[in-house]
Structure formats: structure tokens, C-alpha cells
TIVO-2410 file (N, C-alpha, C; in nm, 3 decimals):
# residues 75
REC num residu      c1      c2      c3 atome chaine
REC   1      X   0.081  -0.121   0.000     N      A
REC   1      X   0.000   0.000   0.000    CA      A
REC   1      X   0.085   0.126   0.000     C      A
REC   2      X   0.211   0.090   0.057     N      A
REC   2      X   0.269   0.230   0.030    CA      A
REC   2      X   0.336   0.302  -0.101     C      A
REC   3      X   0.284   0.182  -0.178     N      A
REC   3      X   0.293   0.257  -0.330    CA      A
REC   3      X   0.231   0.346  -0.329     C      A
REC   4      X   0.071   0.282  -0.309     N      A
REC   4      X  -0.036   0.421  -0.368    CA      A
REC   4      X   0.018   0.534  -0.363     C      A
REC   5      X   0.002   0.555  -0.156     N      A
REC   5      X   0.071   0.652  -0.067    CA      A
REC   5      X   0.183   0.750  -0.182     C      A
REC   6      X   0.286   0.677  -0.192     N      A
REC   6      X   0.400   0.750  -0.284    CA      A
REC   6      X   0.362   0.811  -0.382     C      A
REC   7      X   0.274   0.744  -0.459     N      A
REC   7      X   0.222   0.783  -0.632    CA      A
REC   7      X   0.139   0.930  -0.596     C      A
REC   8      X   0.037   0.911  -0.486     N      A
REC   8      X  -0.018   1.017  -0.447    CA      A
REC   8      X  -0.001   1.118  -0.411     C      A
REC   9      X   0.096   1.072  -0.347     N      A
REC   9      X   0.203   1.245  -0.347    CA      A
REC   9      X   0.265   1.242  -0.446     C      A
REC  10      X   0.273   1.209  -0.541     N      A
REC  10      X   0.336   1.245  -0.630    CA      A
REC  10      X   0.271   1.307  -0.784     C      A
REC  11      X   0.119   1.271  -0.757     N      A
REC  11      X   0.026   1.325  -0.811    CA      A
REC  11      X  -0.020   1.486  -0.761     C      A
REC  12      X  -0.025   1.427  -0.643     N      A
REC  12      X  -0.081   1.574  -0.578    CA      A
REC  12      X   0.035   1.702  -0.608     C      A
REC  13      X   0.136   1.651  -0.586     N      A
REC  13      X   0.293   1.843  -0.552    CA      A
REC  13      X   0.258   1.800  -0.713     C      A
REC  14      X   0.284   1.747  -0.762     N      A
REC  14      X   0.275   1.779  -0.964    CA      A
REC  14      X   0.165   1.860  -1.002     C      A
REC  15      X   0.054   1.856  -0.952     N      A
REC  15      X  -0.058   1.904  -0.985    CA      A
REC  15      X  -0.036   2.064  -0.973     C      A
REC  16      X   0.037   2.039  -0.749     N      A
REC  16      X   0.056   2.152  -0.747    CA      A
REC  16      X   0.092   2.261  -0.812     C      A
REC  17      X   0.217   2.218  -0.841     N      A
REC  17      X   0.357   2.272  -0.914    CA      A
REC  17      X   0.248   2.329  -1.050     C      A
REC  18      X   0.210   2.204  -1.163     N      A
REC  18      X   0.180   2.246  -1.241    CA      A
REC  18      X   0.074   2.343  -1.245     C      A
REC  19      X   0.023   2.432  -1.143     N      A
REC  19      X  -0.135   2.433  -1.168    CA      A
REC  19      X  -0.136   2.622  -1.217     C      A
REC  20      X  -0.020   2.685  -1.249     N      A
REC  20      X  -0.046   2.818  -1.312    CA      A
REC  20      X  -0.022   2.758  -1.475     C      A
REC  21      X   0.028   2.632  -1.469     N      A
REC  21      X   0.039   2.642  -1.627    CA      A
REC  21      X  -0.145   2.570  -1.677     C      A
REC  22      X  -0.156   2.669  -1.785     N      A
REC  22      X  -0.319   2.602  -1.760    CA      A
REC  22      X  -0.360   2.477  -1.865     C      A
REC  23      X  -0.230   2.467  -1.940     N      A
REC  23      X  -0.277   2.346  -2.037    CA      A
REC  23      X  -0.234   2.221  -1.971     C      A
REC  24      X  -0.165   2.207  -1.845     N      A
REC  24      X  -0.150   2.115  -1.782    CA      A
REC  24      X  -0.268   2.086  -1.701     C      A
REC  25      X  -0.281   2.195  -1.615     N      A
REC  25      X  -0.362   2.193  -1.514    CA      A
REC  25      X  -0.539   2.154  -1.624     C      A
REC  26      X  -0.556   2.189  -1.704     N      A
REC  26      X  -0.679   2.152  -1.805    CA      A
REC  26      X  -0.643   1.942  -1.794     C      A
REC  27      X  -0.523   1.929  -1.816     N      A
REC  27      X  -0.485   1.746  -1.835    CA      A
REC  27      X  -0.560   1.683  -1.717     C      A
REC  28      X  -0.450   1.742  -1.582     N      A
REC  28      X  -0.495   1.733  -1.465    CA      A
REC  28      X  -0.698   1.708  -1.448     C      A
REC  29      X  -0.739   1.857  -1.459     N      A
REC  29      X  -0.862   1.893  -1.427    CA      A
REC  29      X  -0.959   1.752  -1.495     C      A
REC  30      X  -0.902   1.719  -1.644     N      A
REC  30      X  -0.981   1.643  -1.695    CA      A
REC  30      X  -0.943   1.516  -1.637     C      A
REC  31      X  -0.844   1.476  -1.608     N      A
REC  31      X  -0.845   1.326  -1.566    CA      A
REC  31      X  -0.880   1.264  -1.431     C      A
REC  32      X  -0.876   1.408  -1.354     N      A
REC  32      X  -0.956   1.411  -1.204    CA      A
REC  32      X  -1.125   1.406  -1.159     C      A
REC  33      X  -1.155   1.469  -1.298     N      A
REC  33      X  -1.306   1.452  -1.294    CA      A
REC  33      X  -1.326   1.305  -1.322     C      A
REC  34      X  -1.242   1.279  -1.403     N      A
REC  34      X  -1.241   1.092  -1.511    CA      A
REC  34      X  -1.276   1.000  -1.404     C      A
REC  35      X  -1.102   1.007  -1.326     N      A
REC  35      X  -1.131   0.906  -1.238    CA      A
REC  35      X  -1.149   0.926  -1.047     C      A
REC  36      X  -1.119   1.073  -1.006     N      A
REC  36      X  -1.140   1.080  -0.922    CA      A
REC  36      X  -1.283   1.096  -0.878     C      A
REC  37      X  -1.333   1.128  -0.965     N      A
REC  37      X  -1.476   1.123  -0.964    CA      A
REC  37      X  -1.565   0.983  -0.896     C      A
REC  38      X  -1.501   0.856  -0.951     N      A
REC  38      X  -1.497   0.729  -0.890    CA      A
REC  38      X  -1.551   0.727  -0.742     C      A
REC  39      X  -1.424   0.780  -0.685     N      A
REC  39      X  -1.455   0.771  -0.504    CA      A
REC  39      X  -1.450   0.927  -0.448     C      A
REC  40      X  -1.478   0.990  -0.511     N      A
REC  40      X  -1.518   1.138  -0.453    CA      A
REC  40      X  -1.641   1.236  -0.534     C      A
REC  41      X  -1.749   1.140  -0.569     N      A
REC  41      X  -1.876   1.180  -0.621    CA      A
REC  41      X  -1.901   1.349  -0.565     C      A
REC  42      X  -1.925   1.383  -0.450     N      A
REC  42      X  -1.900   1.535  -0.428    CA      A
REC  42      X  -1.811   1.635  -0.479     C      A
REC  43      X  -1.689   1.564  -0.498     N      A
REC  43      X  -1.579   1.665  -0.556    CA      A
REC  43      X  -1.518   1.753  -0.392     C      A
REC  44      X  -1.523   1.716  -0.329     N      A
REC  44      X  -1.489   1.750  -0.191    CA      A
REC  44      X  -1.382   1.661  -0.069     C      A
REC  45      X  -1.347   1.595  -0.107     N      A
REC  45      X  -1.249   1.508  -0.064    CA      A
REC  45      X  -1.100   1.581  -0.113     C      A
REC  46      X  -1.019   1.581   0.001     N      A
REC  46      X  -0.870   1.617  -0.073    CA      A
REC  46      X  -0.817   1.494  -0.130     C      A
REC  47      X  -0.726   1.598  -0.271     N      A
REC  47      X  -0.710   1.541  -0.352    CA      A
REC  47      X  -0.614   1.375  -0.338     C      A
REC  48      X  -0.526   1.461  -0.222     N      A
REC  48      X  -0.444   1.296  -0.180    CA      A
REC  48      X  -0.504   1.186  -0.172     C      A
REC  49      X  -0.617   1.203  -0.073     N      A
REC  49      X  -0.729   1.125  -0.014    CA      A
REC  49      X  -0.838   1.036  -0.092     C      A
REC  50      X  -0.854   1.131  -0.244     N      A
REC  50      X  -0.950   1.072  -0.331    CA      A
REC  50      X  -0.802   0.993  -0.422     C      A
REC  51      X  -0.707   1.049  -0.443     N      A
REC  51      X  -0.598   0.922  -0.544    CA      A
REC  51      X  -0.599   0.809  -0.440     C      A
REC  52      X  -0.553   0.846  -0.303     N      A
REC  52      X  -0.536   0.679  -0.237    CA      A
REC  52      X  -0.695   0.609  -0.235     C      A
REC  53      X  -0.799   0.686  -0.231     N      A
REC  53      X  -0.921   0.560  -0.197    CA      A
REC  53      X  -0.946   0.517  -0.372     C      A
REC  54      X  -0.874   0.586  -0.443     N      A
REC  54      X  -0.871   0.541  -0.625    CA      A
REC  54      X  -0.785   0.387  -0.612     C      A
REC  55      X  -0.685   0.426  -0.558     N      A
REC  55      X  -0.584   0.320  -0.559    CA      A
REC  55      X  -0.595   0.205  -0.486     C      A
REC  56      X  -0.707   0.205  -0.354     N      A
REC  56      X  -0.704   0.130  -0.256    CA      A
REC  56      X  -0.830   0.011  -0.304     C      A
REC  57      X  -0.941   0.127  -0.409     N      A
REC  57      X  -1.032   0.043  -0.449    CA      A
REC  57      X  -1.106   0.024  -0.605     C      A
REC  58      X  -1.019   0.064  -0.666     N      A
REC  58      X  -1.007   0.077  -0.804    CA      A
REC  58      X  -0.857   0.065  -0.868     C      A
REC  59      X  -0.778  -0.043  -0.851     N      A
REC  59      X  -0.626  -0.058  -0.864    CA      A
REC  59      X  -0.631  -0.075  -0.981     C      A
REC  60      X  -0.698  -0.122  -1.086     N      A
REC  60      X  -0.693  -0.076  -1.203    CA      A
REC  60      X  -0.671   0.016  -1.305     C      A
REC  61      X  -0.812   0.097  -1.271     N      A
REC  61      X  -0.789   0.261  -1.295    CA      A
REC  61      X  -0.710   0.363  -1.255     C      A
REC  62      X  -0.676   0.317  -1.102     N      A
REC  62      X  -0.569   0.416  -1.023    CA      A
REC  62      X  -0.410   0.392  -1.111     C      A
REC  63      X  -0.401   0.268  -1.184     N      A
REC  63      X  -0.317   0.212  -1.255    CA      A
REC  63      X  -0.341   0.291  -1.398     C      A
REC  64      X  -0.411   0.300  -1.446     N      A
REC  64      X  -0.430   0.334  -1.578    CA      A
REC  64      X  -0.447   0.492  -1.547     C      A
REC  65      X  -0.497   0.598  -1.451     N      A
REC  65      X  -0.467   0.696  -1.429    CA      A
REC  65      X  -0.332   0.766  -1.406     C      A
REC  66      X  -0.246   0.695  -1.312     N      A
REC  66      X  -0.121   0.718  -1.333    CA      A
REC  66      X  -0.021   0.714  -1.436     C      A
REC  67      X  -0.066   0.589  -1.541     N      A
REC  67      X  -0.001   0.551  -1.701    CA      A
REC  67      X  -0.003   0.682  -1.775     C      A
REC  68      X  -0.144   0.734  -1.754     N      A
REC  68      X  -0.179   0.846  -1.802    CA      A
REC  68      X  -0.085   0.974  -1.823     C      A
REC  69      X  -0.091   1.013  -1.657     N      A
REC  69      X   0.014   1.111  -1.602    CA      A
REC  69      X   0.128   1.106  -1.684     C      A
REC  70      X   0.172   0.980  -1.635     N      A
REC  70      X   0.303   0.965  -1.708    CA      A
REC  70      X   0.360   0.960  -1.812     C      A
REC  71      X   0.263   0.922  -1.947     N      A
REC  71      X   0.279   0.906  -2.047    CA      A
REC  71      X   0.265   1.064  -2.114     C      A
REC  72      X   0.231   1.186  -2.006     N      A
REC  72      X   0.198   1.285  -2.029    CA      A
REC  72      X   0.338   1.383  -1.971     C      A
REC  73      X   0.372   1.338  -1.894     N      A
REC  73      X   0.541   1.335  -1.871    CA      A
REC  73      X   0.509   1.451  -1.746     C      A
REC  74      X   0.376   1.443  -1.686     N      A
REC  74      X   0.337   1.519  -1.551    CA      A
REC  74      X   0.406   1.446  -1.397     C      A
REC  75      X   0.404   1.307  -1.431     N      A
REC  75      X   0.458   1.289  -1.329    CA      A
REC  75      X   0.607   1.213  -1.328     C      A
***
């Protein structure tokens, strides 16, 4: 489990970092609605919190969300 943990911070300060650039933060925005949407139906959960309950109960997608990132060279 302490992958997730890691990946998630590592999602989250990227986001951070990236979030005045807005064609990133648009990547971000869209792939958070995609899949964080999953386990944070309100949109009110911090963001750490909604990647680890992605990862803890959707290891698939939390898998294919991160591919994402990466293949996007965000994380």
C-alpha cells in the first residue's frame, strides 16, 4: 500500500507545481473529474485522499490513471 501513498504524493505536488500552467492543469482537471470522480462523487475530498481511496479500491484505474500522467510526462 505504500505505493499508492507514494504515487499520491506524487500526483498531488505535480498538480501543485503544475497548476499556473493552464494546459497542464486543463490534463490534470480532466483526468480528475475521469477518475477521481470514482470515489469522490461530491468533488470534496482532498485530492491525496481521493488518489489513495482510487488506488485502494479501483487498482486498475488508479493504474491506468497514473499511465496516463506519465505518459503525459506530468509525473
Amino acid at each position: 500500500m505504500a505505493e499508492i501513498e507514494d504515487l499520491a504524493m506524487k500526483v498531488v505536488h505535480a498538480y501543485e507545481d503544475s497548476y499556473f500552467d493552464r494546459a497542464k492543469r486543463d490534463v490534470f482537471d480532466t483526468l480528475f473529474n475521469r477518475y477521481l470522480g470514482m470515489v469522490d462523487l461530491a468533488g470534496d475530498i482532498d485530492p491525496y485522499e481521493a488518489v489513495v481511496s482510487l488506488g485502494r479500491q479501483y487498482r486498475t484505474e488508479f493504474d491506468q490513471f497514473v499511465k496516463i500522467l506519465s505518459e503525459r510526462k506530468l509525473i
